[in-house]
C-alpha positions as CSV (number, residue, x, y, z in Angstrom):
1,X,0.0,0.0,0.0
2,X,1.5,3.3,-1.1
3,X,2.7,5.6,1.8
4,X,1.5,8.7,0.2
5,X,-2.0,9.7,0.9
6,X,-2.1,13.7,2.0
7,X,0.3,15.5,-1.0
8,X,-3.0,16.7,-2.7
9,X,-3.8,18.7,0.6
10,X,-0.1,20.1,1.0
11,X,0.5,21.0,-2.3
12,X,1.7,19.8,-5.2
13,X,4.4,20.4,-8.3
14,X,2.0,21.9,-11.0
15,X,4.3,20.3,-13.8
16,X,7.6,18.0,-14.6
17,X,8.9,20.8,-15.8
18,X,8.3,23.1,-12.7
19,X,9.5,20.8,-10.2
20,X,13.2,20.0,-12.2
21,X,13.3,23.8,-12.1
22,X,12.9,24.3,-8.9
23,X,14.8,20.9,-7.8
24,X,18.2,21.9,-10.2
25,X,17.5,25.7,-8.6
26,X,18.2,24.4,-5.1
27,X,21.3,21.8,-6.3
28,X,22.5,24.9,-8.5
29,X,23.5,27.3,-5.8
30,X,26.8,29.4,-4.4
31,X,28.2,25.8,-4.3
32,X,28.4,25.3,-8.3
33,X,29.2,28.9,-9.2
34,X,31.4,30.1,-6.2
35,X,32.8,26.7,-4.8
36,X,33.4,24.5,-7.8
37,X,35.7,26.7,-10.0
38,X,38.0,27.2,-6.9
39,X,38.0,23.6,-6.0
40,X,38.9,23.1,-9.3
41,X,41.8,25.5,-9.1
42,X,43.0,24.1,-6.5
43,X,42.8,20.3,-7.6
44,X,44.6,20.2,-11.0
45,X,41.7,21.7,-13.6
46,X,41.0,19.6,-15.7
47,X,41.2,16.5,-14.0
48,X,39.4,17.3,-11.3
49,X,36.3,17.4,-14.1
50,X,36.9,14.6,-15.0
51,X,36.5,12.6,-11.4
52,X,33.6,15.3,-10.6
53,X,31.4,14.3,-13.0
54,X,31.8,10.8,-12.3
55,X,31.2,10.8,-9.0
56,X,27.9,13.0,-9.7
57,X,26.8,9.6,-12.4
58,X,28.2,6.7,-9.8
59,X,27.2,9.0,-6.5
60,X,25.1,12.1,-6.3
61,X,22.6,10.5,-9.1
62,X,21.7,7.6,-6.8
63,X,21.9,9.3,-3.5
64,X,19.2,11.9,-5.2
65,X,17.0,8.8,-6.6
66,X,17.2,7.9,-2.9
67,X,15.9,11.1,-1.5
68,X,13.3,11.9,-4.1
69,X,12.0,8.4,-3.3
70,X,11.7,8.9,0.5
71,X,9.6,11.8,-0.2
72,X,7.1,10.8,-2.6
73,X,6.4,7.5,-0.8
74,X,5.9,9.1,2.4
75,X,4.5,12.7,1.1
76,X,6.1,13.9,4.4
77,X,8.8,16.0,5.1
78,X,12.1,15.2,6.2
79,X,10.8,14.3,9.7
80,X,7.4,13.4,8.9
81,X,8.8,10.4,6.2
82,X,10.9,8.9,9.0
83,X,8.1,9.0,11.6
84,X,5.4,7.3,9.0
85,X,8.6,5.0,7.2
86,X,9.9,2.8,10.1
87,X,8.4,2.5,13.9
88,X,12.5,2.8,14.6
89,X,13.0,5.9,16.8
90,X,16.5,5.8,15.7
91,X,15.6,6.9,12.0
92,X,14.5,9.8,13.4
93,X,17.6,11.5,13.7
94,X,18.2,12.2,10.2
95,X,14.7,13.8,9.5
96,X,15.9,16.0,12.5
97,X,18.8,17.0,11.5
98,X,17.7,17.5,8.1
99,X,15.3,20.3,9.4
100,X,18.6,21.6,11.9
101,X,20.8,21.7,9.0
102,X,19.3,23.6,6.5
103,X,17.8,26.1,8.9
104,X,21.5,26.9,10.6
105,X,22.8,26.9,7.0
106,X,20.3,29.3,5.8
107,X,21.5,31.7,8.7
108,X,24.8,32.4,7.3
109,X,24.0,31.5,3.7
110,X,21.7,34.3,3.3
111,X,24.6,36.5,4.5
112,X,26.8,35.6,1.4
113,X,23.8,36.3,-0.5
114,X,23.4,39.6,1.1
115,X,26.8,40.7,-0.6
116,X,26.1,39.8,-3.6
117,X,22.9,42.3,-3.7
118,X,25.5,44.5,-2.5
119,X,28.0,43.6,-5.2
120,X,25.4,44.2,-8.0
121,X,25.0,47.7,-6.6
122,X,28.4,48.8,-6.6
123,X,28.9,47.1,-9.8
124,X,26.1,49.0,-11.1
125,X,27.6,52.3,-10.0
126,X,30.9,51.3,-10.8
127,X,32.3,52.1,-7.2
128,X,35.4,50.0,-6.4
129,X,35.0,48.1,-2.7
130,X,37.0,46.9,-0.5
131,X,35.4,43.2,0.5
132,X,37.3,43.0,3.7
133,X,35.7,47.0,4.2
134,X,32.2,45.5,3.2
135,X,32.1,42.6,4.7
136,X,32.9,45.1,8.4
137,X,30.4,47.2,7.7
138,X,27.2,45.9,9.4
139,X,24.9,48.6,8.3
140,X,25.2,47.6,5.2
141,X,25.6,43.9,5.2
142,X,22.4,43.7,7.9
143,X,19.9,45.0,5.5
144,X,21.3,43.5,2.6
145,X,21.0,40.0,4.3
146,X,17.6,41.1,5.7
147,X,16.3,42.3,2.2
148,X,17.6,39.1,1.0
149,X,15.5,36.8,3.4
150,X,12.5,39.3,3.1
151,X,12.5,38.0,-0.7
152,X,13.0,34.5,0.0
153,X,9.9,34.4,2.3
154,X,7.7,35.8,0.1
155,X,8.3,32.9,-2.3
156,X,7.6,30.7,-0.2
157,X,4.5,32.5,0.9
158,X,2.9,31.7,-2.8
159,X,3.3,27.5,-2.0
160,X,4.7,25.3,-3.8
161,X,2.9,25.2,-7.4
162,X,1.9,29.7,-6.8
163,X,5.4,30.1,-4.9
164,X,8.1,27.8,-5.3
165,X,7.7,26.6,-8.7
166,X,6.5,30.4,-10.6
167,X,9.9,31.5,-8.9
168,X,11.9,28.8,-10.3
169,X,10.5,28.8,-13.4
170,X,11.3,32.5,-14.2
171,X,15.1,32.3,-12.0
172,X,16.7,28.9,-13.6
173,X,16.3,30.7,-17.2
174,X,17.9,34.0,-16.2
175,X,20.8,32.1,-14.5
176,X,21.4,29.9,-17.6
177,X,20.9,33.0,-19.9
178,X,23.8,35.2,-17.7
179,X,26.4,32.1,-17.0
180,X,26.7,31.2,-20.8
181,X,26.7,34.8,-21.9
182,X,29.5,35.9,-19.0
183,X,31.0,32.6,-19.7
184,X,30.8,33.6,-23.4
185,X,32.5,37.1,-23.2
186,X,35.0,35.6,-20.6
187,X,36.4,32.9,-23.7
188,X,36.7,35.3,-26.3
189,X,39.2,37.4,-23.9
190,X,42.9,37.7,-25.5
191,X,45.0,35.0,-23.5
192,X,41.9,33.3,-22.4
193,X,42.9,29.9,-24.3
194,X,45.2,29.3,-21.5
195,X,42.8,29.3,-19.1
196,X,40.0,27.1,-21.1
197,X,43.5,24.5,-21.8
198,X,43.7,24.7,-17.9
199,X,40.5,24.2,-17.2
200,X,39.4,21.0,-19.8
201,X,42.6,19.5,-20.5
202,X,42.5,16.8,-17.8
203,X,46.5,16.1,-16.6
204,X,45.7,12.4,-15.4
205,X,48.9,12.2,-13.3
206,X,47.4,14.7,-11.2
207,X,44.6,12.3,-10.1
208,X,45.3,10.8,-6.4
209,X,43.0,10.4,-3.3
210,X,42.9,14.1,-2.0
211,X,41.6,15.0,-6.0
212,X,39.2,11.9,-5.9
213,X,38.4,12.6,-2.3
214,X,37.8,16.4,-3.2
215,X,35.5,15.4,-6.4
216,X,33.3,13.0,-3.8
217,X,32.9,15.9,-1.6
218,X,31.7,18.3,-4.3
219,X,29.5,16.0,-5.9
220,X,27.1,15.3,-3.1
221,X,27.9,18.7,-2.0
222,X,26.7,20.5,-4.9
223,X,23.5,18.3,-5.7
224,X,21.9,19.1,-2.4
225,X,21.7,15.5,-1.0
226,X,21.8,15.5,2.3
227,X,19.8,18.3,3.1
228,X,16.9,16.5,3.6
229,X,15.5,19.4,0.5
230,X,15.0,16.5,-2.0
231,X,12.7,14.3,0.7
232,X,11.0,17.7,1.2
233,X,10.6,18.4,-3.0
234,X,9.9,14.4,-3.5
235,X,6.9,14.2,-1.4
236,X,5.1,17.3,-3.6
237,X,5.7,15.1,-6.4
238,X,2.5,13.3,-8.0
239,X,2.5,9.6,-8.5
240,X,2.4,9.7,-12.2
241,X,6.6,11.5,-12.2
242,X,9.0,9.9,-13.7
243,X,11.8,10.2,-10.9
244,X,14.4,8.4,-13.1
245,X,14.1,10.9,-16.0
246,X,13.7,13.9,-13.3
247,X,16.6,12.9,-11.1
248,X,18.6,12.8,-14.3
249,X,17.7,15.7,-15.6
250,X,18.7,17.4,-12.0
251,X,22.1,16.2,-11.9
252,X,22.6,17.9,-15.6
253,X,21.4,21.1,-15.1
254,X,23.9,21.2,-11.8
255,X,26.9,19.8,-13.8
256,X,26.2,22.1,-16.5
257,X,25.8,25.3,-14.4
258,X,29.2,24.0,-12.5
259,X,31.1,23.3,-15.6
260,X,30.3,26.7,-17.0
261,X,30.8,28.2,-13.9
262,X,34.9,27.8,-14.8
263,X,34.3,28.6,-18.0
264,X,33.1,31.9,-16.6
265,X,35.9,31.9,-14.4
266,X,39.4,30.9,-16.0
267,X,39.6,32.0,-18.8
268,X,39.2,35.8,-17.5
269,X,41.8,34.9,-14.6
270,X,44.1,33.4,-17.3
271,X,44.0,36.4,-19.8
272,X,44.8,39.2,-17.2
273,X,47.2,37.0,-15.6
274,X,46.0,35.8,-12.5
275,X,46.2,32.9,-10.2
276,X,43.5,30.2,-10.4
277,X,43.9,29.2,-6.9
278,X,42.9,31.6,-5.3
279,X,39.9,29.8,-2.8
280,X,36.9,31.8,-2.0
281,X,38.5,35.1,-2.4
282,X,38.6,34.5,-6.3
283,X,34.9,35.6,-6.1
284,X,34.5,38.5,-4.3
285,X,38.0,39.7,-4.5
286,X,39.9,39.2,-7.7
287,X,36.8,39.5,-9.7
288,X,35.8,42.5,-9.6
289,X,39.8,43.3,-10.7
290,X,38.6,41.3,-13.9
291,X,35.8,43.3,-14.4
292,X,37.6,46.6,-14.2
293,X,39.6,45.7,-16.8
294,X,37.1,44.3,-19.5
295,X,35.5,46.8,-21.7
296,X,31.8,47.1,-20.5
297,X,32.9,45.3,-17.1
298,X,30.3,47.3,-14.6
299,X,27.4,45.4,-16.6
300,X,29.1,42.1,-16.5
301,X,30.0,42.5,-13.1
302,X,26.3,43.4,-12.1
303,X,25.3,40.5,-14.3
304,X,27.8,37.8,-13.0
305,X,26.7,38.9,-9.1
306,X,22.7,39.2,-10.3
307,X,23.5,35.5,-11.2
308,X,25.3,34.7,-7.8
309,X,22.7,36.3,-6.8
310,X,19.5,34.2,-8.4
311,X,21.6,30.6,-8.0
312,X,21.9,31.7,-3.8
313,X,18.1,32.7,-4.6
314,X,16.8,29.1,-5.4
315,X,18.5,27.1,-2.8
316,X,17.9,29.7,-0.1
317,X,14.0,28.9,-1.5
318,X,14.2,25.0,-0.7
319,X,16.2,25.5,3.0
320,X,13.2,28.1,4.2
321,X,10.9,25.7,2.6
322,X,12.2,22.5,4.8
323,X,11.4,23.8,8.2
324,X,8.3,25.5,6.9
325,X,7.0,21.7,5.5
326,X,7.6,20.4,8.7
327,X,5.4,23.1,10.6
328,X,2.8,22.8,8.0
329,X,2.9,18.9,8.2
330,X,3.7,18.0,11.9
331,X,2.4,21.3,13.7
332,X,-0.6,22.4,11.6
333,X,0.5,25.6,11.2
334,X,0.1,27.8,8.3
335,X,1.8,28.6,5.5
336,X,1.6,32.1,6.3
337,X,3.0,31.7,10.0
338,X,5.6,29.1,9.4
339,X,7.1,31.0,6.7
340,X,7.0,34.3,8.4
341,X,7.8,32.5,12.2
342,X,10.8,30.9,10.6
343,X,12.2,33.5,8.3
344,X,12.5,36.0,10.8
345,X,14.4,33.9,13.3
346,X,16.6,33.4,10.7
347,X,17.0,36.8,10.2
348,X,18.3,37.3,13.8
349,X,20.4,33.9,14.4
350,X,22.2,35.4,11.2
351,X,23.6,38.2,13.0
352,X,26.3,36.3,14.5
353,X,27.5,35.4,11.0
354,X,27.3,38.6,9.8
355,X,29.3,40.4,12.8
356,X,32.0,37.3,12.6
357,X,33.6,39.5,9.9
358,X,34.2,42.0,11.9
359,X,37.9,41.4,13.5
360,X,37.3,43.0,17.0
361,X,34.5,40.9,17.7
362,X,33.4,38.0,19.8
363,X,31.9,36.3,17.2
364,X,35.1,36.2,15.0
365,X,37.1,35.1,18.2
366,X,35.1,32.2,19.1
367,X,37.2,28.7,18.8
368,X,35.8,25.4,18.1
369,X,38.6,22.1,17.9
370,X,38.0,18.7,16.9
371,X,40.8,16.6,16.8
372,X,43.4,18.1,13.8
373,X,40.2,20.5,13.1
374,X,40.3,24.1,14.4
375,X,38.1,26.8,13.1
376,X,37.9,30.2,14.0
377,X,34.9,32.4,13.8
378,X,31.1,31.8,13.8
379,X,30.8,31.9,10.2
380,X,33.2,29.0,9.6
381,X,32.5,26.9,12.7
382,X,28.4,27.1,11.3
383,X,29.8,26.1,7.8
384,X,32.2,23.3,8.5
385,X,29.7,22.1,11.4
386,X,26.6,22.0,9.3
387,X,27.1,22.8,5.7
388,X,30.0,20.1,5.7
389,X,30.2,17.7,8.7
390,X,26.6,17.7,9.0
391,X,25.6,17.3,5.6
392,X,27.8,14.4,5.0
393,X,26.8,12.4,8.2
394,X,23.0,12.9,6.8
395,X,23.8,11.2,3.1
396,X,25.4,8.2,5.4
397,X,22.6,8.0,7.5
398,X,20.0,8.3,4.6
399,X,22.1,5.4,2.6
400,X,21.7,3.3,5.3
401,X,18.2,4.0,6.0
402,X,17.0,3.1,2.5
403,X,19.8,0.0,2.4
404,X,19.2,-1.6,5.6
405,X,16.4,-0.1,8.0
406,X,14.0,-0.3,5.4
407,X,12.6,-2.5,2.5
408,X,14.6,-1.2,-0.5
409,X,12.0,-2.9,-2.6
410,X,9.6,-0.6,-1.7
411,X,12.0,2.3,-2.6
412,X,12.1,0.4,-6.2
413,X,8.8,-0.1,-6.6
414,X,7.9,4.0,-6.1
415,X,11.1,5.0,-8.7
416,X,9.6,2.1,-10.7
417,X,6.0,3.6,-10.3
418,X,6.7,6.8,-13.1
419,X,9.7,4.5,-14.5
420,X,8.7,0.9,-15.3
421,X,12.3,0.1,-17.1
422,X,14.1,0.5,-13.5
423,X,12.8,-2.9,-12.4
424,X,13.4,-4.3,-16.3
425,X,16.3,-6.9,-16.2
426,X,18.3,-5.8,-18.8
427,X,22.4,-7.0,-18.9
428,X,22.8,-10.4,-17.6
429,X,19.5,-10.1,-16.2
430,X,20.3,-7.5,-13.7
431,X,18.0,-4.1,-13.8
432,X,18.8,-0.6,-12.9
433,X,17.1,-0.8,-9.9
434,X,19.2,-3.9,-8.5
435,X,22.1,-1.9,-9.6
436,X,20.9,1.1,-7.7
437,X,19.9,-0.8,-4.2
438,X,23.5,-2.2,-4.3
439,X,24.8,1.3,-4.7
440,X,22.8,2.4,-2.1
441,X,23.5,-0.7,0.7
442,X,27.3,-0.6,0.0
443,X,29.4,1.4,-2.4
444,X,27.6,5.0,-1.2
445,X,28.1,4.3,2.3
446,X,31.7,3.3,1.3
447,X,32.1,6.1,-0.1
448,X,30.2,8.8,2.2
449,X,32.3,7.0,5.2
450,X,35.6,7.9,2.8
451,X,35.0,11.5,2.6
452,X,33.6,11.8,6.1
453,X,37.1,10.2,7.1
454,X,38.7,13.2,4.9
455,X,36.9,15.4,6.8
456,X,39.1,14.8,10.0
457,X,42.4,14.5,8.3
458,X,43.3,11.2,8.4
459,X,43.8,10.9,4.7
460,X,45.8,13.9,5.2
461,X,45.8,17.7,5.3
462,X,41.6,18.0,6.4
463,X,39.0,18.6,3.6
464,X,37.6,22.3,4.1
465,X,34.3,22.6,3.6
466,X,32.1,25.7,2.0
């Protein structure tokens, strides 16, 4: 007997279309645009691409079948699907902590997104900043992060055919129109062949465990599994969806808008002679320097940070909207309170992250060590804590769920329901979804246990996490 019997009254995706919109909007965030390129930098070009987008086909694809499945079947959120999946208090804990997680990480997420409204303005203006200035400046970066959350709220306020799915339906085709035109004008830069060479011309002898390790990381990272935000999507989805062709049209659009994301990139830091290795600071920091120098660089530099902008945008969308299902769902509160109630506590628990810029204070002081781990500053003890550690210990504990605390049968007969050639035995008559349960029971949590293991250092120098 299917699970699902309340998604009519909670809402539901008004179209296949909608929902991979909204779904690629929250995988395509900071993570693809800000994160990958730099990772990539810093882990040999390209063959880190290579490994990446393996790891998305052998890793992030069936961890997302996995999560889209929870939620359809159950039609609950993150907490909600454990509860009505298995009479196991343990399995609790992950819809709990998928709730935790994406409500601390939209505290400090929506402060990156904050600069980038800032950004576009100066950009706009064509006033140089000072980022480390900016970033100290509280009356500016408290509204901007305010104004930010403001917006994301009153998405969610419009549900999730009126709300969530309008939204992503008009964002995801302004974001693919900016990233290939920046990434476009960034090619055709004199010198920028250098930097394309570096970025797509895999060097294999520059493959070892910290690159493959690295690649895992990003993968999972960047396809927002582990959040709990793909249970929370899955269980708006009809019965008639075709997960398979949805899940695979997901992981796509996020390897697309990653890939061009160092197209966008390189080249430009190439051409003006730059360093590709930059970490974070290659953003907000040598940037702007590129944009200075390319004729008509104010309107690419608005654009490129209107983009940063609208990727931060969708997946700041789909972490409000996970606590907000689970008042709805659990609490019976409205859609109007819940999304209101919740957005504006995040407003204030986000003023920690925002003052941890500032040098003289408490915030930026504070000291948390684990082991060979030390991180200094609210801002990077939330990040590593939940936007890394966290995230990673929820795709192991959702692996396991589906693997060995519950019937993964079930799980293949509701990806089977919109996808009837997942059960077909096809090669030596295995089918996909045999392949996929044994993916699921032991070569994910291999894996996941791998890079949590990286995490710590004991592969090595410790895996940061962003």
């Amino acid at each position: 007997m299917a699970l699902n019997t309340e998604t009519e009254g909670r809402g539901q995706w008004g179209s296949s279309l909608g929902f991979i919109m909204a779904a690629a909007g929250s995988a395509v965030g900071l993570g693809n645009i800000w994160r990958f390129p730099y990772i990539t930098g810093e882990n040999g070009g390209g063959a880190f691409v290579f490994v990446y987008i393996l790891c998305v086909l052998l890793i992030g694809i069936p961890l997302l079948f996995n999560e889209l499945a929870i939620g359809r079947l159950t039609g609950k959120n993150p907490i909600g699907a454990m509860k009505k999946a298995s009479n196991n208090k343990f399995w609790m804990i992950p819809g709990i902590m998928s709730v935790i997680i994406c409500f601390m990480v939209l505290t400090y997420y929506s402060v990156i997104a904050g600069w980038t409204v800032g950004y576009i303005i100066t950009e706009l203006i064509n006033i140089p900043v000072d980022f480390d200035v900016f970033i100290e400046t509280p009356k500016y970066i408290v509204p901007l992060t305010f104004l930010f959350m403001v917006i994301t709220i009153l998405v969610i306020l419009g549900g999730v055919s009126g709300g969530i799915e309008k939204a992503s339906k008009l964002l995801m085709p302004v974001l693919f129109i900016l990233i290939i035109l920046i990434a476009g004008r960034s090619v055709t830069l004199p010198g920028a062949s250098e930097g394309i060479n570096y970025y797509l011309n895999p060097d294999f002898s520059k493959i070892n465990g910290g690159v493959i390790l690295a690649a895992l990381g990003q993968a999972f990272f960047s396809m927002s599994v582990g959040w709990g935000l793909m249970v929370t999507y899955g269980s708006y989805l009809p019965k008639s969806s075709n997960l398979v062709t949805s899940g695979l049209w997901i992981g796509a659009l996020d390897s697309f808008v990653a890939l061009l994301g160092g197209l966008m990139i390189f080249p430009a830091v190439f051409a003006l002679g730059l360093k590709p290795d930059e970490g974070p600071s290659l953003v907000f920091k040598i940037l702007p320097q590129v944009f200075d120098q390319i004729p008509g660089g104010s309107i690419i530099g608005a654009s490129f940070f209107l983009l940063l902008m609208v990727a931060a945008l969708t997946s700041t969308i789909s972490m409000l909207e996970v606590p907000v299902g689970y008042l709805i769902d659990e609490k019976k509160i409205s859609r109007k309170k819940a999304a209101w109630g919740v957005g504006i506590t995040a407003m204030v628990v986000s003023i920690p992250a925002i003052l941890s810029s500032i040098e003289e204070s408490v915030f930026s002081k504070i000291t948390m060590k684990i082991g060979s781990i030390q991180k200094t500053g609210w801002f990077d003890i939330m990040d590593w804590t939940f936007g890394t550690l966290s995230v990673t210990v929820l795709c192991l504990l959702f692996a396991l769920f589906s693997g060995w605390g519950f019937k993964s049968s079930r799980l293949v007969d509701e990806i089977a329901i919109g996808a009837p050639a997942f059960k077909k035995k096809l090669l030596f008559g295995i089918s996909p979804g045999q392949v996929w349960v044994f993916f699921i029971r032991y070569v994910c949590p291999l894996v996941i246990g791998l890079v949590l293991l990286n995490l710590f250092g004991v592969f090595g120098e410790p895996e940061s996490g962003g």
